[in-house]
VEXDREN-2710 file (C-alpha; in Angstrom, 1 decimal):
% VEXDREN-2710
k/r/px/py/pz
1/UNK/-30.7/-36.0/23.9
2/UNK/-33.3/-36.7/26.3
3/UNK/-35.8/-34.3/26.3
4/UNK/-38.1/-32.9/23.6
5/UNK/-36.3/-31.5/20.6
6/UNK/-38.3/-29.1/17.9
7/UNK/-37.8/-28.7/15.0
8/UNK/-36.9/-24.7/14.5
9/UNK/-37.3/-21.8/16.7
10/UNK/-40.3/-20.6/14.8
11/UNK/-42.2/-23.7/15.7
12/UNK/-41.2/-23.7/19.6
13/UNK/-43.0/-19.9/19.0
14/UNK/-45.9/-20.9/17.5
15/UNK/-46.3/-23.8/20.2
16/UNK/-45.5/-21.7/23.5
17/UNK/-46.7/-17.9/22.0
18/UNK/-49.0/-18.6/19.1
19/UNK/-49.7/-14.1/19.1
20/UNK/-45.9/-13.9/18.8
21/UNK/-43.3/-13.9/21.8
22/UNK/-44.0/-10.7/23.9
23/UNK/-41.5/-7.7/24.2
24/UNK/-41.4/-7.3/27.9
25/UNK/-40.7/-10.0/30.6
26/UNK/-40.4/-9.7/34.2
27/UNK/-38.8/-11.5/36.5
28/UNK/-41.6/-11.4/39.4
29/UNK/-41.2/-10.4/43.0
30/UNK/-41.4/-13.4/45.6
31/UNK/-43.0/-11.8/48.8
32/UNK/-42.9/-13.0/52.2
33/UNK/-44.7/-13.2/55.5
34/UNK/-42.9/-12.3/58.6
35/UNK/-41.9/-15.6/59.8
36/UNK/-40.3/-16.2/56.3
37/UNK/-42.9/-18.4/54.6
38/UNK/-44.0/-17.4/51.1
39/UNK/-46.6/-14.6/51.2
40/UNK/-49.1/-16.1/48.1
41/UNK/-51.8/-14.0/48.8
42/UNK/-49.2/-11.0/48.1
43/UNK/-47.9/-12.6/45.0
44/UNK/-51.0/-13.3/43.5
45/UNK/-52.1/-9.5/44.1
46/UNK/-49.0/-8.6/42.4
47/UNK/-49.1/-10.5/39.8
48/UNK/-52.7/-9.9/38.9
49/UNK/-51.7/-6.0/38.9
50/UNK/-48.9/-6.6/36.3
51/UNK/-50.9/-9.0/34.1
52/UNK/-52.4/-7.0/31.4
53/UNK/-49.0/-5.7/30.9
54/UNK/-46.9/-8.6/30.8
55/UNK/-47.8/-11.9/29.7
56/UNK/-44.4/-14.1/30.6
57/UNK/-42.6/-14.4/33.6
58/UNK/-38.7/-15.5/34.4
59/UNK/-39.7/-17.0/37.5
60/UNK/-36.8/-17.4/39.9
61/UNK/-34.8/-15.1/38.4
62/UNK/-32.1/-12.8/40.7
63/UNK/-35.3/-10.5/41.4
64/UNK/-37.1/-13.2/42.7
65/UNK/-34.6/-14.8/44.6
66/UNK/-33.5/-17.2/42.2
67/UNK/-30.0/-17.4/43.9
68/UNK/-31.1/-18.2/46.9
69/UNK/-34.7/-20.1/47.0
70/UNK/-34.0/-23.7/48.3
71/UNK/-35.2/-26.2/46.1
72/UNK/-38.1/-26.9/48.9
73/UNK/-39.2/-23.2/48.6
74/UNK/-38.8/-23.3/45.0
75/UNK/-41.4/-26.3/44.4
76/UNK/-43.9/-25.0/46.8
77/UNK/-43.8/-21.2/44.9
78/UNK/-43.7/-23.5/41.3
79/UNK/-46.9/-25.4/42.2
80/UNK/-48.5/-21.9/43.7
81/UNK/-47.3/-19.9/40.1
82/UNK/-48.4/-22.7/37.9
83/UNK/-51.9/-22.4/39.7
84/UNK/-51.8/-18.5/38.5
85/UNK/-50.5/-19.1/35.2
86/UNK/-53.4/-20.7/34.2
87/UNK/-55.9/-18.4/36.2
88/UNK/-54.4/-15.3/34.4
89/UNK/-53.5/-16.6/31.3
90/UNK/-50.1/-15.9/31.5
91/UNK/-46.6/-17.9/31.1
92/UNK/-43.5/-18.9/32.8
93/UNK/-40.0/-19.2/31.9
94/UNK/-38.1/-21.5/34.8
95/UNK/-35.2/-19.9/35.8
96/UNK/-32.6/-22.6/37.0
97/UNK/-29.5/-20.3/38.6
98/UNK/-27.0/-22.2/40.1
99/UNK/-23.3/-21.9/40.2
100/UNK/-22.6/-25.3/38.8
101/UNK/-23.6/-26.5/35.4
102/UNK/-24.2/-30.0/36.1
103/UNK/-26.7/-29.2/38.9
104/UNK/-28.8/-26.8/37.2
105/UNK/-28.8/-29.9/34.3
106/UNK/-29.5/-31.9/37.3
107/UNK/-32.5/-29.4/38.5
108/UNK/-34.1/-29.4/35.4
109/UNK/-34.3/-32.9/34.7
110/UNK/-35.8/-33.1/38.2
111/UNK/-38.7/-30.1/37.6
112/UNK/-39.5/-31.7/34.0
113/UNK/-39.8/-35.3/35.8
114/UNK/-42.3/-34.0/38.6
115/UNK/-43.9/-32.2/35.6
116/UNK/-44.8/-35.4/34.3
117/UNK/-46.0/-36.5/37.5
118/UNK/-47.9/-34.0/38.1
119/UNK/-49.7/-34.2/34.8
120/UNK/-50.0/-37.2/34.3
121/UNK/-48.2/-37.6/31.3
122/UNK/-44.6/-39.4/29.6
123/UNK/-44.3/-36.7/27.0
124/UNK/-42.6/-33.7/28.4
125/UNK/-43.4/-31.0/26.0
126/UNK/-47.5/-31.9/27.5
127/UNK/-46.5/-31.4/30.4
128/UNK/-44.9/-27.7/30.1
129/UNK/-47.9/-26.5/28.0
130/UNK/-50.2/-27.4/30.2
131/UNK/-48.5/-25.9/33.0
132/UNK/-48.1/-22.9/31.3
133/UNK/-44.0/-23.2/31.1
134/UNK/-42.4/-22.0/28.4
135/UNK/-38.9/-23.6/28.9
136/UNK/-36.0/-23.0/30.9
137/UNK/-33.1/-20.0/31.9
138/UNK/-29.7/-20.9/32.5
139/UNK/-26.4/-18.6/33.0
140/UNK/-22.5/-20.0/32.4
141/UNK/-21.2/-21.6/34.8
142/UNK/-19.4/-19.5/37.8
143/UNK/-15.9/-18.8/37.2
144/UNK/-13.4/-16.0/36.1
145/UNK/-10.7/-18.3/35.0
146/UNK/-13.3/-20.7/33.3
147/UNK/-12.4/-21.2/29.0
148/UNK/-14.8/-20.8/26.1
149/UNK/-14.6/-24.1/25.9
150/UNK/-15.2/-25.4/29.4
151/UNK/-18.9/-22.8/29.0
152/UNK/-19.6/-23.9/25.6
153/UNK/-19.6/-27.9/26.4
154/UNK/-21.1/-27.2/29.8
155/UNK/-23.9/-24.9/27.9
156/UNK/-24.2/-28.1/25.5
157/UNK/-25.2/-30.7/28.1
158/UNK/-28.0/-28.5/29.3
159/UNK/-29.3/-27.9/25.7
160/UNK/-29.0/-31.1/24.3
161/UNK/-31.9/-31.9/27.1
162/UNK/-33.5/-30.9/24.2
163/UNK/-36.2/-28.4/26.3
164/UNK/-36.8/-24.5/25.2
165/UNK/-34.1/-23.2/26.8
166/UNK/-33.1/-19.1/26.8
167/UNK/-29.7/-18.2/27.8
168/UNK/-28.9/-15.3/30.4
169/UNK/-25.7/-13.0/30.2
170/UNK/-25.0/-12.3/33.7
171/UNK/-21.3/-11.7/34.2
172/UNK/-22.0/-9.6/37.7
173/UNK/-22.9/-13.3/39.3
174/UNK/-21.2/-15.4/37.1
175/UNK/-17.7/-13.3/36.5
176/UNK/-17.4/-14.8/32.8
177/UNK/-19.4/-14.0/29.5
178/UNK/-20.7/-16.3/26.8
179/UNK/-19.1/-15.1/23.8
180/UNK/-20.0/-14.5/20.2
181/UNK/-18.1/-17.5/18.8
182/UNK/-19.8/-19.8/21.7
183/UNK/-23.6/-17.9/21.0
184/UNK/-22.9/-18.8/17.2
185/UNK/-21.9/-22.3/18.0
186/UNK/-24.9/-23.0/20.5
187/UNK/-27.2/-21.3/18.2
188/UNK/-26.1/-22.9/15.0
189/UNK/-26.2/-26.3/17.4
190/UNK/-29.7/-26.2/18.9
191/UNK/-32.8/-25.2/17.8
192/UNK/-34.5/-25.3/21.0
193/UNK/-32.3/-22.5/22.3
194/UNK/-34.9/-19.6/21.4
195/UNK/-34.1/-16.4/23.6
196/UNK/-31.0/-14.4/24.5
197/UNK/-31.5/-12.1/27.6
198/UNK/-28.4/-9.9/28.5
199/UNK/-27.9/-8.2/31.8
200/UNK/-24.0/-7.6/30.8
201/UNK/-24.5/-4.2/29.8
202/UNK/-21.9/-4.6/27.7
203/UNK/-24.2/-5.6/25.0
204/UNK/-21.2/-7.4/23.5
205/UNK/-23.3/-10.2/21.6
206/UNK/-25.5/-7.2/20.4
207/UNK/-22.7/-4.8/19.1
208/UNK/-21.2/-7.7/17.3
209/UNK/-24.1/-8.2/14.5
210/UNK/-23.6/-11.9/14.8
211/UNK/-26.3/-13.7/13.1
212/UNK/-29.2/-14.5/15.8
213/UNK/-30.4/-17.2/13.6
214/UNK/-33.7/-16.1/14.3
215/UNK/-32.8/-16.5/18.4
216/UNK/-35.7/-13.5/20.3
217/UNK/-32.7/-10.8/22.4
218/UNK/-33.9/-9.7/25.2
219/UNK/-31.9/-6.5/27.3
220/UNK/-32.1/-7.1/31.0
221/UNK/-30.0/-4.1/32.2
222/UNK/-32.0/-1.2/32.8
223/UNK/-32.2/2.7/32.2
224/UNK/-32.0/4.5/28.7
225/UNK/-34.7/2.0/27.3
226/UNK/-35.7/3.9/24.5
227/UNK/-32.0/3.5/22.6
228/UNK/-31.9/-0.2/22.9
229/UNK/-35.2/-1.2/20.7
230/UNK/-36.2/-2.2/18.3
231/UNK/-34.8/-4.9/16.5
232/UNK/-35.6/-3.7/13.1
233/UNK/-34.9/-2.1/11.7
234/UNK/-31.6/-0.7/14.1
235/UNK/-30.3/-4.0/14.6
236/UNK/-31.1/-3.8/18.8
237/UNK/-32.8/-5.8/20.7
238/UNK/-36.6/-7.4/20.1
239/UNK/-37.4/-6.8/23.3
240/UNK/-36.7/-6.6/27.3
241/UNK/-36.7/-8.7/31.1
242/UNK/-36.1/-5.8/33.2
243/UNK/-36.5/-6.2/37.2
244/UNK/-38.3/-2.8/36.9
245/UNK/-41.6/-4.2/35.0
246/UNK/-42.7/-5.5/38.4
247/UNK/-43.6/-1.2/39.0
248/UNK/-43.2/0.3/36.2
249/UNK/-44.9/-2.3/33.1
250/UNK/-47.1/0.4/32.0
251/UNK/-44.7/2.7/31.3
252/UNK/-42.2/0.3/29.2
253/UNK/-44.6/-1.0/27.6
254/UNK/-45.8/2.6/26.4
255/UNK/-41.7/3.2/25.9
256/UNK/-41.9/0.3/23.4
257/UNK/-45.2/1.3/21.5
258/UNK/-43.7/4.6/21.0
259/UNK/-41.1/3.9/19.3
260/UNK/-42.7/1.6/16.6
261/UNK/-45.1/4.6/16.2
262/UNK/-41.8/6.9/15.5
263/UNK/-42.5/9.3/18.2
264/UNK/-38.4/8.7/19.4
265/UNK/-38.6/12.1/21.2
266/UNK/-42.0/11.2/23.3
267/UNK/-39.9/7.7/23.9
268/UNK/-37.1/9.2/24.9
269/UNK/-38.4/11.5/27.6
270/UNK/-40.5/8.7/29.1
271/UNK/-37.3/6.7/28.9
272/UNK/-35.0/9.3/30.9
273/UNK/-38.1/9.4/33.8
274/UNK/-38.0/5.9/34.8
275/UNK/-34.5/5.7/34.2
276/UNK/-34.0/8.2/37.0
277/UNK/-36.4/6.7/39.4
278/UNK/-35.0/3.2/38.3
279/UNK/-31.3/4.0/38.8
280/UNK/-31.8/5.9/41.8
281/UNK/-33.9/3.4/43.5
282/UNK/-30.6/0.5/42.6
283/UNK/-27.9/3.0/43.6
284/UNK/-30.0/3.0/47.0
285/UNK/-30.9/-0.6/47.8
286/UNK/-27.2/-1.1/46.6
287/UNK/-26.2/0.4/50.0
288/UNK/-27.8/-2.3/52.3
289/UNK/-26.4/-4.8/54.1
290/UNK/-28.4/-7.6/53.4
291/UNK/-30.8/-9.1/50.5
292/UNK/-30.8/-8.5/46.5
293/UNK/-30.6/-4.9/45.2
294/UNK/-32.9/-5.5/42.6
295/UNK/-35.4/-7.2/44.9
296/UNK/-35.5/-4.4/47.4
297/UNK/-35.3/-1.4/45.0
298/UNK/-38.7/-3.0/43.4
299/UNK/-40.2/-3.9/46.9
300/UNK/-39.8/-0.8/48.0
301/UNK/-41.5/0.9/44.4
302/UNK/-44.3/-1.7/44.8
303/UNK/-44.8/-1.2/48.0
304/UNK/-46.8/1.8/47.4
305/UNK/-48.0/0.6/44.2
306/UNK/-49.7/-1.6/46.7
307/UNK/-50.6/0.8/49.3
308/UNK/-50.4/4.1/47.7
309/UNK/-49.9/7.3/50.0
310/UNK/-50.9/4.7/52.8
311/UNK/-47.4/2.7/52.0
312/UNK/-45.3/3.9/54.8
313/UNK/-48.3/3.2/57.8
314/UNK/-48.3/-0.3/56.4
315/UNK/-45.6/-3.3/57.3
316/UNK/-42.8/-3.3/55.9
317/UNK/-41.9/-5.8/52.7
318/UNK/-40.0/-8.9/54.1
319/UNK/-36.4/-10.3/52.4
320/UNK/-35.6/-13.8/52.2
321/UNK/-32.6/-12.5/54.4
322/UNK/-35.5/-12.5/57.0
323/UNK/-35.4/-8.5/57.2
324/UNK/-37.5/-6.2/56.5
325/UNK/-36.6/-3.1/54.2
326/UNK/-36.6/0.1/56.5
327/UNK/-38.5/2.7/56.9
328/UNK/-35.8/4.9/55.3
329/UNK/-35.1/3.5/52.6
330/UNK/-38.7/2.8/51.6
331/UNK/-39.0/6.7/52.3
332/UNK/-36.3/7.6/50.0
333/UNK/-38.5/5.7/47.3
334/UNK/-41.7/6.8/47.9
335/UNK/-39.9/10.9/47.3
336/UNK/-38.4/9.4/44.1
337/UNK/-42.0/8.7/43.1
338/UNK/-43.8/11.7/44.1
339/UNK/-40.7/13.5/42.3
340/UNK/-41.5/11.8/39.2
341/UNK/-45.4/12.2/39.4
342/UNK/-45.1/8.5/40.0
343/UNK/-47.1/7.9/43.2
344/UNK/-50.3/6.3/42.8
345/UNK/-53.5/7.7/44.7
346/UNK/-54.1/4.6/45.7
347/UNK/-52.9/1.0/45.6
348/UNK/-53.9/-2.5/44.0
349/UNK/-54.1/-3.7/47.4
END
């Protein structure tokens, strides 16, 4: 074990959330300029819109690009989101998506090591709290024929870095699943594995009742919000990382409170309005040819967030694909909002 290892899972809460780890995550948008370069000015509006809402980040997630970011791009938008994490107060999860085990373990000894560097410091647990980092995100390794066993040691290597580390269930890139025995194993194994997110939804780890051994679950598929929380005392999840909290925070958020105020049936009709807008938007940006769906279904929401009723006379949002979403679809989205008494009057921007 090379890297920092704490003690329990409580501790690496207290250390990284001392208010208690937050219910809703969002992995944030990454914006671009025309000629392809990261638009900062963009992502700092954006994330200064959803801050009061959402206090942690999975930064290169899929929404973000996460899959497809080269490492370049992904240490200049790093240094830029480490300058904002500190001006807003907010913090970051690393997302480290890569196909292969061994280079993600690869990546993140690299990130921690220009950590250090960059603060000046050996001792890498200083070094992620004072760049506002809260650990690390890692999926299986890619591959439909791979064994429990094969994920489990590969899953291993990468924890026993010893770093705060969350897991992600994301069979639709990964075409495998982390099982209940392997989640037990890993969880009984490391401490410093604190967070669950699943995106499966198959909930499978959920269903099973398996002890979390005090691990924070996290549901990253979206629609029908209201049935999935809270933890207590229904046995769901503690919380969510949903794609859709880059538009729609407010309203989760509210979804959430509602609930742990027992007012189910005001949850539950807030819950079935931006799940229609949500999975509507998806099914949409599902049929394009080129970039993330759940990059352009929220680039499209946020860009009239942005720009309001103004949205459609502005540019369009750029993909790292280098295109820009058309006007058709992003009409398509602005009608889902006005359906929805969604649209705003005006935008952030």
């Amino acid at each position: 074990m090379i890297g920092v290892q704490v003690q329990s899972r409580m501790e690496i809460g207290q250390f990284h959330f001392p208010f208690g780890i937050p219910r809703l995550w969002c992995p944030p948008l990454t914006h671009y300029r025309p000629d392809g370069s990261l638009d900062t000015n963009r992502i700092a509006s954006h994330l200064r819109q959803m801050s009061p809402y959402v206090q942690t980040y999975l930064v290169f997630g899929s929404t973000g690009d996460g899959w497809e970011l080269s490492d370049e791009e992904m240490s200049l938008l790093l240094d830029f989101l480490i300058l904002q994490a500190e001006e807003l107060d907010i913090r970051l999860l690393i997302g480290v998506l890569r196909p292969d085990a061994d280079v993600a373990r690869r990546r993140i000894i690299e990130i921690v090591g220009y950590l250090k560097q960059k603060c000046d410091t050996g001792d890498p647990e200083t070094a992620l709290s004072q760049c506002k980092i809260c650990g690390f995100t890692v999926c299986a390794p890619k591959g439909r024929e791979l064994s429990q066993s094969f994920i489990r040691q590969k899953l291993f290597e990468i924890l026993d870095l010893g770093y705060p580390t969350a897991l992600y269930q994301l069979p639709q890139v990964t075409e495998n699943e982390i099982d209940t025995e392997t989640f037990a194993y890993l969880a009984d194994g490391f401490p410093n594995f604190y967070l669950f997110k699943d995106t499966s939804g198959k909930d499978n780890i959920i269903r099973s009742k398996v002890d979390r051994r005090g691990i924070f679950m996290v549901r990253g598929m979206e629609g029908d919000y209201h049935r999935w929380y809270p933890a207590e005392p229904e046995g769901l999840y503690d919380g969510f990382l949903l794609s859709s909290a880059n538009c729609f925070a407010p309203q989760l958020k509210r979804i959430m409170d509602l609930k742990d105020q027992g007012k189910h049936e005001e949850a539950e009709l807030l819950s079935a309005k931006i799940s229609r807008v949500v999975m509507d938007g998806l099914a949409q940006a599902g049929k394009l040819s080129f970039g993330n769906t759940f990059a352009n279904s929220n680039k499209a929401f946020d860009h009239f967030f942005a720009y309001g009723k103004d949205a459609l006379r502005m540019p369009p949002p750029m993909t790292h694909s280098g295109n820009p979403l058309p006007e058709e679809f992003l009409q398509y989205a602005g009608d889902l909002l006005e359906d929805e008494d969604l649209m705003p009057a005006e935008g952030y921007l």
